[in-house]
py3Dmol code that shows the C-alpha trace and the ligand (Angstrom):
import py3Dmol

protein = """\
ATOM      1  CA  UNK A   1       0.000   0.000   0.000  1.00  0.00           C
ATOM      2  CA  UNK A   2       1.091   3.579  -0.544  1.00  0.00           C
ATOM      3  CA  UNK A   3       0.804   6.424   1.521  1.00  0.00           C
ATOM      4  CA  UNK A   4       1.015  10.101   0.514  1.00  0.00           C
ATOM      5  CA  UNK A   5       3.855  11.679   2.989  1.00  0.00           C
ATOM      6  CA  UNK A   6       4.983  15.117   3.770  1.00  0.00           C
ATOM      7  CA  UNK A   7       8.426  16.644   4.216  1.00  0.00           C
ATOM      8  CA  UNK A   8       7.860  19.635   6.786  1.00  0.00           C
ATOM      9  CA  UNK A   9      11.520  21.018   6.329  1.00  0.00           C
ATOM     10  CA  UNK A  10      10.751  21.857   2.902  1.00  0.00           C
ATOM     11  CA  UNK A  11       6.371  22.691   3.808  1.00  0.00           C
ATOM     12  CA  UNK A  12       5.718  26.303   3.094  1.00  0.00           C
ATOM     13  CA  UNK A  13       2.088  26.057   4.551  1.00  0.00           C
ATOM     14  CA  UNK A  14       0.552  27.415   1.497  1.00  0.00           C
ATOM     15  CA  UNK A  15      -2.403  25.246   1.532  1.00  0.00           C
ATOM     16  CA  UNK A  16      -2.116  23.960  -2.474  1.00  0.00           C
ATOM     17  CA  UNK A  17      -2.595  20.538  -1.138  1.00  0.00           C
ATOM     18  CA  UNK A  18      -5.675  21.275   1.557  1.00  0.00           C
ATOM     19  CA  UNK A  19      -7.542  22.792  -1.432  1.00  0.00           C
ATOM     20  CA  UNK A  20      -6.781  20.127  -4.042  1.00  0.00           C
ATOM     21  CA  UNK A  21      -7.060  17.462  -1.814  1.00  0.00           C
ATOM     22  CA  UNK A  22      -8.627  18.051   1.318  1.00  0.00           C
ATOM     23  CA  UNK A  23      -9.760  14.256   2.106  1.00  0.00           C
ATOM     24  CA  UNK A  24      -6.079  13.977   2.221  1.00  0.00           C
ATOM     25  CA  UNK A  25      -4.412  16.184   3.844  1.00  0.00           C
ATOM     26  CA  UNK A  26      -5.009  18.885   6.819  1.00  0.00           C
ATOM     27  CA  UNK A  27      -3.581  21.875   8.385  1.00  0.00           C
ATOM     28  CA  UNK A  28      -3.068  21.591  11.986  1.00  0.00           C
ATOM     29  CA  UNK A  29      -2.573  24.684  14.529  1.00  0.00           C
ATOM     30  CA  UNK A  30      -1.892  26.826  11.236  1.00  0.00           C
ATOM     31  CA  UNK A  31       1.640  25.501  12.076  1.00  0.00           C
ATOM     32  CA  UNK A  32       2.287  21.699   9.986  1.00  0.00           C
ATOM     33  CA  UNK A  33       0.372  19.916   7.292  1.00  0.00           C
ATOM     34  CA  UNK A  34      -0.704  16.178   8.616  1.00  0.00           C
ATOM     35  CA  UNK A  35      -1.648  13.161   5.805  1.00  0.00           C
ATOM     36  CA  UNK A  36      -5.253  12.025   7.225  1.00  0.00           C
ATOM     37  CA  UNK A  37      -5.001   8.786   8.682  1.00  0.00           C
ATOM     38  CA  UNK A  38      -7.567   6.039   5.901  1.00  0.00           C
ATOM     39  CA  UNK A  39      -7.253   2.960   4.590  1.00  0.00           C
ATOM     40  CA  UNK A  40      -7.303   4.080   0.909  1.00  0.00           C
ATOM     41  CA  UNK A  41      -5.779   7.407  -0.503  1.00  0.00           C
ATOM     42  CA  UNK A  42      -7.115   8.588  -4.225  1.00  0.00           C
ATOM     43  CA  UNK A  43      -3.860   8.450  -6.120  1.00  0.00           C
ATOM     44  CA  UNK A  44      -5.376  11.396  -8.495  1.00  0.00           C
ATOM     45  CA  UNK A  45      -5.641  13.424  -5.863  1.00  0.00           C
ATOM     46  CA  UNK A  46      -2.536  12.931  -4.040  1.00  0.00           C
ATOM     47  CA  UNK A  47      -0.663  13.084  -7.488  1.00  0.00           C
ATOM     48  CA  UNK A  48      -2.609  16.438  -8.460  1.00  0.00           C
ATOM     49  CA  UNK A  49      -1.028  17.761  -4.981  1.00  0.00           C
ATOM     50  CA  UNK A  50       2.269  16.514  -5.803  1.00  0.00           C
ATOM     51  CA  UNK A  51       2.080  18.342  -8.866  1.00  0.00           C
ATOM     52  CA  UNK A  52       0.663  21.515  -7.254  1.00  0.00           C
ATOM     53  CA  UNK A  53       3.144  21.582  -4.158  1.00  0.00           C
ATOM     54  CA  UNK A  54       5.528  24.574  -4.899  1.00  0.00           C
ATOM     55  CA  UNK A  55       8.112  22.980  -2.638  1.00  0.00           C
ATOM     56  CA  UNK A  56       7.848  19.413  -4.200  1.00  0.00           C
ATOM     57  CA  UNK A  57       7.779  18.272  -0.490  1.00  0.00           C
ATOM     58  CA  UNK A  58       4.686  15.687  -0.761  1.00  0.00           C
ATOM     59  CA  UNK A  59       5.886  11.917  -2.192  1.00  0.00           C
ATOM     60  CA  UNK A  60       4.584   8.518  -1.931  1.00  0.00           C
ATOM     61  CA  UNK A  61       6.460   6.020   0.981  1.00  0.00           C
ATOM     62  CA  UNK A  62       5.331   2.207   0.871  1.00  0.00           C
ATOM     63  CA  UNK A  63       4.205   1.211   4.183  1.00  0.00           C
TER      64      UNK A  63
END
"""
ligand_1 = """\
8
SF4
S 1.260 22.101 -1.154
Fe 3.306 21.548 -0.356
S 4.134 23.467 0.476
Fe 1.951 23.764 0.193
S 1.053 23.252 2.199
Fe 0.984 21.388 0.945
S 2.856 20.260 1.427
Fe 3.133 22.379 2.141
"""
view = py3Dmol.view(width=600, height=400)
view.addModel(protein, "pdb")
view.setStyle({"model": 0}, {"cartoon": {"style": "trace"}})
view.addModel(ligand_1, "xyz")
view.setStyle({"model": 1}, {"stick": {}})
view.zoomTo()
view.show()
C-alpha cells in the first residue's frame, strides 16, 4: 500500500494541497500539514497535490 507523505523542512504552509485534496491532507494549529489517517488514498488526488506543491515536499512512501 502507498501512503502520501509530507516533508515539513521543505512545507511552506501554502495550503495547495488542503484545497486540491482536502480528504487527504489537513492543516493543523496553522503551524504543519498532517496526511489524514484512511485505509485508501485517491492516487489522483494525491498526485494532483504533488504536482501543485511549490516545494515538491509531498511523495509517496510504501508502508
Ligand atoms: S502544497 Fe506543499 S508546500 Fe503547500 S502546504 Fe501542501 S505540502 Fe506544504
Amino acid at each position: 500500500m502507498k501512503k502520501p507523505t509530507v516533508d515539513l523542512s521543505k512545507c511552506k504552509l501554502c495550503m495547495a494541497c488542503v484545497a486540491v485534496a482536502p480528504e487527504v491532507f489537513k492543516e493543523v494549529d496553522e503551524s504543519y500539514i498532517d496526511v489524514i489517517e484512511r485505509s485508501e488514498y485517491p492516487a489522483e488526488k494525491v498526485e494532483e497535490a504533488i504536482n501543485c506543491c511549490p516545494s515538491g515536499c509531498i511523495s509517496w512512501e510504501d508502508y
